[in-house]
C-alpha positions as CSV (number, residue, x, y, z in Angstrom):
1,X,12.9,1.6,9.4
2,X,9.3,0.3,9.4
3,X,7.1,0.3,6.5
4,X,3.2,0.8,7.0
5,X,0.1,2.5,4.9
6,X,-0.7,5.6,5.8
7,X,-4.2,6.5,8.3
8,X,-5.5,8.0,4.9
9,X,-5.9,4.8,3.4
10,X,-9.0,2.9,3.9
11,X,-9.4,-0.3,5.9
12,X,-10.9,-2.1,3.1
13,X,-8.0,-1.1,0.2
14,X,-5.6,-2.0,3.2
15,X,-7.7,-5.5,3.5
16,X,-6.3,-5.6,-0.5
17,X,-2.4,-5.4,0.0
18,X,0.0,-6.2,2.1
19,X,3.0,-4.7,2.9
20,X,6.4,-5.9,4.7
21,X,6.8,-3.7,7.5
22,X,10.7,-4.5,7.8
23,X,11.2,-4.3,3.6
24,X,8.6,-2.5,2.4
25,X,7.6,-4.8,0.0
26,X,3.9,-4.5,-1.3
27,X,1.9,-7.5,-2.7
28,X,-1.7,-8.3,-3.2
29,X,-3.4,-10.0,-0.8
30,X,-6.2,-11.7,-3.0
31,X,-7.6,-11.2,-6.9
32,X,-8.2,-7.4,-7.9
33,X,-11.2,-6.9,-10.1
34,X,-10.8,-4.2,-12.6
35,X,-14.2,-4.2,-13.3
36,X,-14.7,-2.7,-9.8
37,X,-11.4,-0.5,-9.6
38,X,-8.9,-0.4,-12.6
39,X,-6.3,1.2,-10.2
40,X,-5.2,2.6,-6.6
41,X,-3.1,5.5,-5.0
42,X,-1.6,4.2,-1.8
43,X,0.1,6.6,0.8
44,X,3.1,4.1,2.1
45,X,4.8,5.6,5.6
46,X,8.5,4.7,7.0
47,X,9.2,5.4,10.3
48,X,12.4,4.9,12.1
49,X,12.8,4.3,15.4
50,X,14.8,7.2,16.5
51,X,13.7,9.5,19.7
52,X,11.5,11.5,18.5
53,X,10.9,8.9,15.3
54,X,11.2,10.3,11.9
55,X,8.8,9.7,8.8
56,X,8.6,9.8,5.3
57,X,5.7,9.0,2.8
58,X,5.4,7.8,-1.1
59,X,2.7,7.7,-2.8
60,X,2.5,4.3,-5.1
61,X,0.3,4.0,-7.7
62,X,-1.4,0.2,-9.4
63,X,-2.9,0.3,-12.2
64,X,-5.2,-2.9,-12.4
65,X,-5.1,-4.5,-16.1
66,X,-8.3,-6.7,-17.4
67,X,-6.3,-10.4,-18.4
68,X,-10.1,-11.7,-19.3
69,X,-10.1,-8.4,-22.5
């Protein structure tokens, strides 16, 4: 199975996270500011590699906490 964001999610939140496409795994790929977003819904895909492939989604939600209040 191989993890991925889904096409609906923006190049620039994708530019944010990171995800293992072989585990799934999702991790930040820099600093998240809250004072610009305080959270994000991402679409995750798996795919398998059957013939014809099959799919799945989940949606995953962050919520961004402010450390500095």
């Amino acid at each position: 199975i191989y993890y991925s964001f889904s096409d609906d999610i923006s190049a620039d939140v994708q530019d944010l996270f990171i995800i293992d496409g072989k585990t799934g795994e999702l991790r930040t790929a820099g600093e998240l500011d809250f004072e610009e977003v305080q959270s994000y819904d991402l679409e995750i895909e798996a795919r398998d590699k059957g013939t014809p492939p099959l799919s799945g989604h989940c949606s995953v939600e962050l919520e961004v906490l402010d450390v500095n209040d």
